[in-house]
C-alpha positions in Angstrom: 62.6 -17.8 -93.6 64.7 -16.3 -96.3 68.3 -16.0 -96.5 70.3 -13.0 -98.4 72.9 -13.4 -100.1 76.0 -10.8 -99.8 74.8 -7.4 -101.3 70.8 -8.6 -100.9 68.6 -6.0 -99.1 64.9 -6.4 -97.8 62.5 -4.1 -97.3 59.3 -4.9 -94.6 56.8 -3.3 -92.4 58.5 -2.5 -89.0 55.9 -4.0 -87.3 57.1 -7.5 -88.7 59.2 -9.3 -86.5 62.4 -9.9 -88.0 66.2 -10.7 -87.0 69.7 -10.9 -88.8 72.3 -13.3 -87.5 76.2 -12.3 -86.3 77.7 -10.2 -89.1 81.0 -11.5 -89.5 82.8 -9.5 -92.0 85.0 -7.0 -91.5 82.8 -4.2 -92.0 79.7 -2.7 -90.3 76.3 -4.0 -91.8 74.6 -1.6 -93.6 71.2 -0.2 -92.4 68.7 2.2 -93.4 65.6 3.0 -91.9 62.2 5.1 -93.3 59.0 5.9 -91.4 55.8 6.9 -92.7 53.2 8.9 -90.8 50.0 10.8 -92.0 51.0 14.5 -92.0 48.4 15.3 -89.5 50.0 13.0 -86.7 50.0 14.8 -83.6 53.3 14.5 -81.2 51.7 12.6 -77.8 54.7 13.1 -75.6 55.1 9.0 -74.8 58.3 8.0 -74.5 59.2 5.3 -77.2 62.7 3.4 -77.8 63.4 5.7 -80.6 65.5 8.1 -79.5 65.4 11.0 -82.5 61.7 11.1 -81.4 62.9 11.3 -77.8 65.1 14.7 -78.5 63.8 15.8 -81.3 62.2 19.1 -79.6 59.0 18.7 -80.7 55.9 20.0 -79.1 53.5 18.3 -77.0 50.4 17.6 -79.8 52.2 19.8 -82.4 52.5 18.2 -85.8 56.4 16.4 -86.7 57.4 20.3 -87.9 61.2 19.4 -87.0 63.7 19.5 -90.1 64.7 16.2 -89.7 60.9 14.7 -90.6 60.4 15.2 -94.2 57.1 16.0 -96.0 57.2 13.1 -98.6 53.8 14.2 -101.0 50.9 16.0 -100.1 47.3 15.2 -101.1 
């Protein structure tokens, strides 16, 4: 386990099962979240628990064309 100190951030696979205890401050906890796919993944139409994938419009086997997925580098 390691513990973070106030101002600490991590960054891990998704896939790696993790957890954060109660945030008692007064503030919201700060979160940010990247996702990297090959450019030729193809949208299957499953359902998943993320919902800007859910409504994101996208077509069934079309590529992730919507403006909110960003083309990070080509080859």
């Amino acid at each position: 386990m390691v513990t973070l100190k106030l101002g600490d951030l991590t960054f891990h696979n998704g896939l790696k099962l993790h957890s954060a205890g109660a945030n008692f401050g007064e503030r919201p906890r700060a979160a940010w979240n990247a996702l990297f796919i090959p450019a030729e993944t193809r949208w299957t139409g499953a359902p998943c628990g993320h919902k800007r994938l859910n409504n994101a419009g996208l077509k069934l086997l079309g590529r992730f064309d919507d403006p909110s997925f960003r083309i990070a580098a080509t080859s």
